[in-house]
C-alpha positions as CSV (number, residue, x, y, z in Angstrom):
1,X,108.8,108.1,75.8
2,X,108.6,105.2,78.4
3,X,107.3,107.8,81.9
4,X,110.7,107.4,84.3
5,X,108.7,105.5,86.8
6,X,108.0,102.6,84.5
7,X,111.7,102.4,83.1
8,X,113.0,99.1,84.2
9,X,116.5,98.8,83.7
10,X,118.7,95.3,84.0
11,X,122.3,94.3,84.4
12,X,124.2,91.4,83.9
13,X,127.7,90.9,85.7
14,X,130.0,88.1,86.9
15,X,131.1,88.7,89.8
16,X,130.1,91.0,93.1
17,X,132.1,94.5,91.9
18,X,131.8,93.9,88.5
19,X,128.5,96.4,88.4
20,X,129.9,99.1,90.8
21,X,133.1,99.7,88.9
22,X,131.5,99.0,85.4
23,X,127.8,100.9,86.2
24,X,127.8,102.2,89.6
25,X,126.7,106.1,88.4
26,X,124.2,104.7,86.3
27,X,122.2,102.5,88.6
28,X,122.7,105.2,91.3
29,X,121.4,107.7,88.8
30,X,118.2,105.4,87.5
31,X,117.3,104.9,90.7
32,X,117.3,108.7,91.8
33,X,115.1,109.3,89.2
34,X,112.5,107.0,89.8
35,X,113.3,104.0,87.4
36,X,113.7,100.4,88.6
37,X,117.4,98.7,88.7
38,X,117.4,94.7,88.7
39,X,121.0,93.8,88.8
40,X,121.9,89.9,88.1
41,X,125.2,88.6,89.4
42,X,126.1,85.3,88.0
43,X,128.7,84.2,90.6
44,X,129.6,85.2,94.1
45,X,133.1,85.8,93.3
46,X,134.4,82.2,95.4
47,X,137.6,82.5,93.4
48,X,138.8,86.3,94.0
49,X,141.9,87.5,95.2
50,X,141.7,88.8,98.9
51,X,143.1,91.7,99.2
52,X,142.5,92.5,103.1
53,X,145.2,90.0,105.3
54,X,142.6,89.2,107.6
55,X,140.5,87.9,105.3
56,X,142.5,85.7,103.6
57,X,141.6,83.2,105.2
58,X,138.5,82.7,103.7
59,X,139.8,82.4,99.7
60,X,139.5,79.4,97.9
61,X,143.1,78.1,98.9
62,X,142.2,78.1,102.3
63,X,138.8,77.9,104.0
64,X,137.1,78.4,100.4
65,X,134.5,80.9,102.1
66,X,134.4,83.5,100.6
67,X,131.1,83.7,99.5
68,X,129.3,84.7,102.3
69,X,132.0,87.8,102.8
70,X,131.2,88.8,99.1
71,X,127.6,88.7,99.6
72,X,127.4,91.0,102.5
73,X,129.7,93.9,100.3
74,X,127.4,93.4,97.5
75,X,124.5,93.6,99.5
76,X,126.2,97.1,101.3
77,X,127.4,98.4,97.7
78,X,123.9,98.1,96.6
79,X,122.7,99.7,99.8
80,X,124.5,102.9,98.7
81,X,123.7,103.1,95.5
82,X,119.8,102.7,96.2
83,X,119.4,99.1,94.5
84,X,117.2,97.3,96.4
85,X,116.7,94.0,93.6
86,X,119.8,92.3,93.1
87,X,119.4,88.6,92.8
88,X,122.5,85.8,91.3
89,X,121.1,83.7,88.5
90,X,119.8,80.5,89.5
91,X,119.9,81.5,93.1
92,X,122.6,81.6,95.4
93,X,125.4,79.3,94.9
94,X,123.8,78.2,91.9
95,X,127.1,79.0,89.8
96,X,130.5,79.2,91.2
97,X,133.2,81.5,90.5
98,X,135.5,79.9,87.5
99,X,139.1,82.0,88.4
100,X,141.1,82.7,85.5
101,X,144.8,82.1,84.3
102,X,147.1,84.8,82.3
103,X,148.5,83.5,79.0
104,X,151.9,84.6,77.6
105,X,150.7,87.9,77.1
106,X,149.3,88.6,80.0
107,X,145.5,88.0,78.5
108,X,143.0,86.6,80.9
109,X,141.9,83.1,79.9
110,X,140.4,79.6,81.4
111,X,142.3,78.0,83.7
112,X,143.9,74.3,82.7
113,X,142.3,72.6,85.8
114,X,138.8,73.3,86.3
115,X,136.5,72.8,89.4
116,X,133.2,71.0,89.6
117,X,129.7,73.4,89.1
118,X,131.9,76.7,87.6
119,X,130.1,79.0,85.8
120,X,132.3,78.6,82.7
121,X,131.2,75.4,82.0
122,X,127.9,75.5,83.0
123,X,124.8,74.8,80.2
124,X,124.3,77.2,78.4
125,X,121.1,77.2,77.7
126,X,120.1,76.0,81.6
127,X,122.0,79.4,82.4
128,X,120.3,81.1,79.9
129,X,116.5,79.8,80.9
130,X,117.7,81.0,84.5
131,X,117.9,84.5,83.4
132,X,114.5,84.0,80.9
133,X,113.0,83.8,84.1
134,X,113.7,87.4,85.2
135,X,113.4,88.5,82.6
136,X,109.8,87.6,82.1
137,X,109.3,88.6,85.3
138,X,111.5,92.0,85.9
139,X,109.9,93.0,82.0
140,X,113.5,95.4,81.5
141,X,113.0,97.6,78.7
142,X,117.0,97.8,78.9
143,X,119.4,95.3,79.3
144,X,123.1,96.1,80.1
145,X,125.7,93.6,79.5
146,X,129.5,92.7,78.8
147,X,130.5,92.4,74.9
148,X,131.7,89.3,73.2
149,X,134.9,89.1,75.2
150,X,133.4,90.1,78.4
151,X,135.8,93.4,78.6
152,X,138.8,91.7,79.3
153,X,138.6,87.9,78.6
154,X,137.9,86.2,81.9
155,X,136.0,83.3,81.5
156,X,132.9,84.3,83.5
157,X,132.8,87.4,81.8
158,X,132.4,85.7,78.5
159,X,129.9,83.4,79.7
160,X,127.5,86.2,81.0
161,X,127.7,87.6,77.8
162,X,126.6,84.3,76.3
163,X,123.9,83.6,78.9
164,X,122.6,87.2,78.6
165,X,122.7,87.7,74.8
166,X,121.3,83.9,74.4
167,X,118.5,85.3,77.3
168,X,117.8,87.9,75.8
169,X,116.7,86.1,72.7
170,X,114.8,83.1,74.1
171,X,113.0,85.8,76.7
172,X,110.9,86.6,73.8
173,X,109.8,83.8,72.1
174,X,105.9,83.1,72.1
175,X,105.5,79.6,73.7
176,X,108.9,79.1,74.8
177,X,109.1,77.2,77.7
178,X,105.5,78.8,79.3
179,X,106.8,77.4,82.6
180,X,109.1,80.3,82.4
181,X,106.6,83.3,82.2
182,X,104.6,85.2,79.4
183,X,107.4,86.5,76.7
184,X,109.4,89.4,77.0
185,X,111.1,91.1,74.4
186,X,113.9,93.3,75.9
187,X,113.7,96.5,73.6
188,X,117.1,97.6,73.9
189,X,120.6,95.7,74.8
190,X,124.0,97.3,75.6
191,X,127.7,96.3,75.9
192,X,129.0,98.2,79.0
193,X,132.5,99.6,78.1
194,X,135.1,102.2,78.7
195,X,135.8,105.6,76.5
196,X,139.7,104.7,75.4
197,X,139.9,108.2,74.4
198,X,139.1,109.4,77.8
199,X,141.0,106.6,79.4
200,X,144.3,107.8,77.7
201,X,143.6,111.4,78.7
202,X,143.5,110.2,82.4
203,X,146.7,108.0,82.3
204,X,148.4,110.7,80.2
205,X,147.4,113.0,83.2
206,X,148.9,110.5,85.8
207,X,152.4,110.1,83.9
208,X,152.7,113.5,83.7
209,X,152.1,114.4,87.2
210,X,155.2,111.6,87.5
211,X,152.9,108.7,88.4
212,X,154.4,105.3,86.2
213,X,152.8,103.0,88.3
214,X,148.9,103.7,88.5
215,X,146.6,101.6,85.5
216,X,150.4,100.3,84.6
217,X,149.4,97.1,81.9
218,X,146.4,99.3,80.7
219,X,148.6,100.4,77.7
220,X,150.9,97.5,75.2
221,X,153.3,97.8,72.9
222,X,150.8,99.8,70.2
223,X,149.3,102.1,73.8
224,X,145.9,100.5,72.8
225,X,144.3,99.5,76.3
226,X,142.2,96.2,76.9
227,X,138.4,96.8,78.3
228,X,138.0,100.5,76.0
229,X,136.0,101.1,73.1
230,X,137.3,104.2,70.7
231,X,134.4,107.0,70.6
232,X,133.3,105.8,67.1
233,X,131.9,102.3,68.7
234,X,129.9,104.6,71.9
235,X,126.4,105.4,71.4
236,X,125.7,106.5,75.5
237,X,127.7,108.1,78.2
238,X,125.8,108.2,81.4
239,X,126.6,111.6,82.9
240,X,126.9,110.8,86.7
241,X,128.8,113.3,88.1
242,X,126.1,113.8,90.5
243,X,126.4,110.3,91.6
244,X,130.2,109.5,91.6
245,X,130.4,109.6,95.3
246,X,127.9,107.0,95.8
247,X,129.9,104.8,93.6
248,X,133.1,105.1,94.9
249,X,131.8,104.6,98.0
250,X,129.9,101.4,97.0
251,X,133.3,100.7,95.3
252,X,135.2,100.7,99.0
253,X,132.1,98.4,100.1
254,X,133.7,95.8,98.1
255,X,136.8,95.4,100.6
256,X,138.4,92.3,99.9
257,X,138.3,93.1,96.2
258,X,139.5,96.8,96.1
259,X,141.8,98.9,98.5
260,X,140.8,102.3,99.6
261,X,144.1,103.5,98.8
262,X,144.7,101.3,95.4
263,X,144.8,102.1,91.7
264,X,141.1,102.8,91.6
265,X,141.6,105.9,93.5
266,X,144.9,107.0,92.5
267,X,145.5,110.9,91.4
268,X,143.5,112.9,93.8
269,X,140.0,113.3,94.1
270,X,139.8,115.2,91.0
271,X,141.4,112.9,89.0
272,X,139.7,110.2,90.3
273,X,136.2,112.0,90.1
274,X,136.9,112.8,86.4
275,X,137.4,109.1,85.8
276,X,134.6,107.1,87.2
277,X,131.8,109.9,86.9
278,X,130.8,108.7,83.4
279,X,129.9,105.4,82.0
280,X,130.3,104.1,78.5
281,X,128.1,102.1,76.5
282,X,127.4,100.3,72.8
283,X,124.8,99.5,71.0
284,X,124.5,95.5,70.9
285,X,120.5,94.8,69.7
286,X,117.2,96.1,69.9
287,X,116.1,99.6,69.1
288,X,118.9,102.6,67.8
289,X,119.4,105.5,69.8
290,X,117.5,108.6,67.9
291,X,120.4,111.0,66.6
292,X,121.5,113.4,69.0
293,X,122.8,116.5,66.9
294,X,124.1,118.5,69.9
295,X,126.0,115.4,71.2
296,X,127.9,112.5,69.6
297,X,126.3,110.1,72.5
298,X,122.8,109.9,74.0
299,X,123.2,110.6,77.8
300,X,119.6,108.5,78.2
301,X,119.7,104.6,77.9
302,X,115.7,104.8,77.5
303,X,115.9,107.9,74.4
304,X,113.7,106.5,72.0
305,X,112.1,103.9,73.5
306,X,107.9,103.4,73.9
């Protein structure tokens, strides 16, 4: 068993928000125990929606600032939850936001016209040696992730899938690009996801308390829900009930993204505690998880590891 001081845990995400929605209890948790978070955002989010009028100003249709704004709430969200390394591949700016588009049913996809330097059709392998490079040089035993679709489909989500899959390989070749660092091989790598089962339970609570309108689009025709996993594909839920305050916190930090008073907080604190104080994960490469006979998921990303 790896001693908690020397578990080094890494994330990959898109966007700034990405990681406090999709693992804010667990980086909050890791840290509180004494392991080492590294979280690597591929973009700064140039492209997102504004949500606060007086910002709007500074999205890509008008000043095409927004950058800077998103920065400074990743930087406070990371504050709160105790994560002190946080770095974008490349560097900053390296890789810009890509936006997406909705096709005909309403799935995220690539937009038809595409800007210059977007992180959708960037190199893959130039991406990829980007995040080598921490990797060789954070040495993660874990690496957390987005799954082949990137949860929902946008474009940058499906990219840092690629970069940190493709990454996670190369990290730990002997005599791969040397310039790079001495090889690295990640031990374990997740897909980050949500528990549909629990999902349902919680919308299922909300339409019977009369609420039609919160997570509305979360359920289609057949009431499967884009972004969940069913519990067969889970091999982890991070219990972070201890920690969910932090997160949604770090959540509000993000205030051009997500309104204090929006669908992310919607049924009462209970309801919205219940929701966001456990994370999800599968099993994409690496080393299993040892069986857990009391428990159909390991509550430990490290279990089993060193």
């Amino acid at each position: 068993m790896i001693p908690q001081a020397n578990r080094r845990l890494m994330l990959v995400h898109a966007h700034p928000d990405d990681e406090t929605i999709g693992n804010g209890v667990t980086m909050a948790r890791h840290v509180a125990e004494g392991g080492q978070v590294t979280l690597v955002t591929c973009t700064l989010g140039e492209e997102g929606e504004v949500l606060v009028p007086e910002l709007v100003h500074l999205d890509a249709e008008h000043e095409d600032n927004l950058a800077p704004q998103r920065l400074s709430e990743l930087t406070e969200a990371m504050r709160l939850l105790g994560v002190t390394d946080f770095v974008r591949l490349g560097g900053d700016g390296r890789y810009r936001d890509s936006g997406m588009a909705y096709d005909d049913k309403g799935r995220a996809i690539a937009r038809d016209v595409l800007r210059d330097g977007i992180f959708w059709t960037a190199d893959l392998l130039s991406a990829a040696n980007d995040l080598v490079a921490l990797i060789r040089d954070r040495r993660p035993q874990v690496l957390v992730a987005y799954n082949e679709i990137g949860g929902y489909g946008h474009p940058d989500h499906v990219q840092a899938h690629r970069v940190a899959m493709y990454g996670y390989l190369l990290a730990g070749v002997p005599g791969y690009r040397t310039d790079l660092g001495e090889p690295w091989t990640v031990e374990r790598v997740l897909w980050s996801t949500m528990s549909a089962s629990r999902m349902k339970a919680a919308v299922a609570a909300l339409r019977a308390a009369g609420d039609e309108e919160t997570f509305k689009g979360f359920e289609d025709a057949e009431g499967e829900m884009p972004m969940m996993s069913p519990d067969s594909e889970i091999v982890a839920a991070v219990d972070g009930t201890a920690y969910v305050a932090q997160k949604l916190d770090a959540m509000r930090a993000h205030a051009t993204q997500i309104l204090p008073d929006g669908t992310f907080f919607a049924g009462g604190k209970m309801s919205v505690d219940s929701m966001w104080s456990h994370e999800f994960y599968r099993f994409a490469a690496g080393t299993a998880f040892p069986a857990t006979p009391d428990s159909p998921w390991a509550d430990d990303l490290f279990a089993g590891l060193g």
